[in-house]
KEFIPA-461287 format. One record per atom (N, C-alpha, C, O): residue in three letters; x negated, y negated, z. Coordinates in steps of 0.2 Angstrom, whole numbers, plus 5000, padded with zeros to 4 digits. Layout:
AlaXYZ;...
***
This chain:
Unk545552774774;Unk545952734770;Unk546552704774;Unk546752734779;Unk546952634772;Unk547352614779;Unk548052664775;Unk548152674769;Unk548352674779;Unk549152684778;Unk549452664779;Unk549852664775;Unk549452634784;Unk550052594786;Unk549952504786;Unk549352474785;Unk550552474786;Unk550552394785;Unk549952364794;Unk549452324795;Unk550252404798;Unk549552364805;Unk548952394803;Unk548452364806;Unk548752444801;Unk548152454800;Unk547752404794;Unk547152384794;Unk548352384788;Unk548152334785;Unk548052264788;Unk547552234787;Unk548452234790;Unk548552184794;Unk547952184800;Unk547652134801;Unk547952244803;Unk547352224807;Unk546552194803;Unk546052154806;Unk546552224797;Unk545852214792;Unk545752144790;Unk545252114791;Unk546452114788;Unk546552064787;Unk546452024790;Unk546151974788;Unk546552034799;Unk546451994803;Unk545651974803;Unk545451924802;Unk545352034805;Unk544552034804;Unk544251994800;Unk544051934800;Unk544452034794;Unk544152004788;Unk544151924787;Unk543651894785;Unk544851894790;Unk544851824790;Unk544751794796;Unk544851734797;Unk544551824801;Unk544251794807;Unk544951754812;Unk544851714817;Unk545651774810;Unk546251754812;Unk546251774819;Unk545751804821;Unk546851744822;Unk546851764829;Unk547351814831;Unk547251844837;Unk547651834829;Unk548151884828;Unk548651914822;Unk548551904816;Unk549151984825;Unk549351994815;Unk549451944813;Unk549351934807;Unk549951894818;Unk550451864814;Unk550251794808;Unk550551774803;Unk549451794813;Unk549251754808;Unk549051784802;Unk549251754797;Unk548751844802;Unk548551884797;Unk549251914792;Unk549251934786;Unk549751914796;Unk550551944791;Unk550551884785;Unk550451894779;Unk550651824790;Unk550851744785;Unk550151754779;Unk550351764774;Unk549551764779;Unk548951744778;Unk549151824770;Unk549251804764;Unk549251884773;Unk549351924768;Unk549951914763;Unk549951914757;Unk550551904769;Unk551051854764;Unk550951814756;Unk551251814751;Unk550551774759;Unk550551704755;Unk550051744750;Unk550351764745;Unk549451774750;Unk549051814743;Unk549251854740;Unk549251854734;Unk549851914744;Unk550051964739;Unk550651924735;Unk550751944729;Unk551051874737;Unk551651834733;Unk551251804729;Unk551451814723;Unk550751764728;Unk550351734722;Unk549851784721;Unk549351754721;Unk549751864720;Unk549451894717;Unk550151934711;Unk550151944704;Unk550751954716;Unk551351954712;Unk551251914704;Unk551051934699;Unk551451854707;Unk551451804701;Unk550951824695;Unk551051834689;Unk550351824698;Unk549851844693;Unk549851904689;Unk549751914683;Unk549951944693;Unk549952034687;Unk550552054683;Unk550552094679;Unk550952014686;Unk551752024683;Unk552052094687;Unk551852134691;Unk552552074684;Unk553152134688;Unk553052204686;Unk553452244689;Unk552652224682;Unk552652294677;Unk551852334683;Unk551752394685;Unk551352284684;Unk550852304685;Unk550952304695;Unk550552334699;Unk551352264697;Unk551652264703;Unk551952334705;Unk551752364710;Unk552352354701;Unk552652424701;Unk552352474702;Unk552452524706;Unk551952464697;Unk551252524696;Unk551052534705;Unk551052584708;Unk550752454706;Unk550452464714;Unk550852474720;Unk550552494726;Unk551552474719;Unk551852504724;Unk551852584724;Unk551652624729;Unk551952594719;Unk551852694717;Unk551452704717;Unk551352764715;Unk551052684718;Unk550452714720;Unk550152714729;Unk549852754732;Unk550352664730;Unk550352654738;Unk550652694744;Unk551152724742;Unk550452704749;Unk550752754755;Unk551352704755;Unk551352644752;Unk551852734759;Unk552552734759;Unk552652664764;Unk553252634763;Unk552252644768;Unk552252614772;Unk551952544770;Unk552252494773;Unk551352534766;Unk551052484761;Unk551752484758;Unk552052434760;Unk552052514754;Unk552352524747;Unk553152454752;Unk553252394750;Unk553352504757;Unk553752434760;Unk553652364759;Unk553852334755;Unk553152344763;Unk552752304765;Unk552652234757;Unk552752174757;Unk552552284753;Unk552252244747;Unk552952254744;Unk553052204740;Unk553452304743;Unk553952284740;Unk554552224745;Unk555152204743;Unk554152204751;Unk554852174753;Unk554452084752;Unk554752034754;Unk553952074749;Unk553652004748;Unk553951994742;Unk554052024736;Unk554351924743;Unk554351914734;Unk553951884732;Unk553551864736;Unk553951864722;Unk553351854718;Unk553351764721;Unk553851734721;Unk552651744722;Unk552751684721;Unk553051644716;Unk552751654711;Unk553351614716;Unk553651554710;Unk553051494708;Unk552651494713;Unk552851464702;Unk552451424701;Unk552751354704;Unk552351314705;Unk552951344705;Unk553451274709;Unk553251284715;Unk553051234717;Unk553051354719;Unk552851354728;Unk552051344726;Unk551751294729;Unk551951384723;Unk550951364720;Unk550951274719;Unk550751234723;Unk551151254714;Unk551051194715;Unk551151134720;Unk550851084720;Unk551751154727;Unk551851124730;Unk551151124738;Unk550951094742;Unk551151184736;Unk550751224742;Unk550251174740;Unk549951144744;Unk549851174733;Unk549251134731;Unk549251074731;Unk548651054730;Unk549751034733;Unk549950964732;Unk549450964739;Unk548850944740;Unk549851004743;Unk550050984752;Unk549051014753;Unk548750964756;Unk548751054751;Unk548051084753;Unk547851024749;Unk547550984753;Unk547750994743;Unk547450924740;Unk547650844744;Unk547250804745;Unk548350844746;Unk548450764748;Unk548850784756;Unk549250744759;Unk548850834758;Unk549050814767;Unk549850814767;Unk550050844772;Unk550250794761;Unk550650784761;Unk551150834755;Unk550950864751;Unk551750824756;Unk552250864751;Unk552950824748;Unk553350824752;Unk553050794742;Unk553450744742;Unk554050784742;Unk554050844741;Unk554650764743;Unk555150784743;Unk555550784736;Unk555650734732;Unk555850834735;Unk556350804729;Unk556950774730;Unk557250784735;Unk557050724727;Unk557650674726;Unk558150704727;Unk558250744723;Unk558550694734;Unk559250734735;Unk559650714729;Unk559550664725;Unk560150754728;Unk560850704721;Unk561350714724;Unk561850694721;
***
C-alpha cells in the first residue's frame, strides 16, 4: 500500500507513461482538484481521515477545483485556445 505522496506519484508516473514526478505531481494535481469538486467537501474529509499522514497532506494541500477552471480548461482541450475575460 503506498504511504507516502512519492511512492504515489511515482505510480502515477507509470501508470500515465509521464516522464517525470513533476509531470505526474501537475497530472495528480489537476484529478484530485476535479475529483474534490465532485464528491463534495464532507466526502473529501472522510478521505483524508482515512489516508496515511503524508497522502492526507498532500490531498489536503490541493484545492477543490471551481466549475469556471473545469470549463475553461475544457474550452482550451476543445478549441486550442482560452478567451480571456474583458478587463474593466
Amino acid at each position: 500500500m503506498m504511504k507516502t505522496r512519492k511512492e504515489f506519484l511515482e505510480a502515477v508516473m507509470k501508470m500515465a507513461n509521464l516522464k517525470d514526478l513533476r509531470q505526474a505531481d501537475n497530472a495528480a494535481r489537476a484529478v484530485i482538484s476535479l475529483t474534490k469538486l465532485i464528491i463534495g467537501e464532507e466526502l473529501s474529509q472522510k478521505i483524508a481521515e482515512i489516508s496515511p499522514s503524508d497522502l492526507r497532506e498532500g490531498w489536503e494541500s490541493i484545492r477543490t477545483a471551481q466549475l469556471d477552471d473545469y470549463e475553461r480548461d475544457e474550452l482550451l482541450f476543445e478549441t486550442g485556445e482560452v478567451i480571456e475575460e474583458a478587463q474593466s
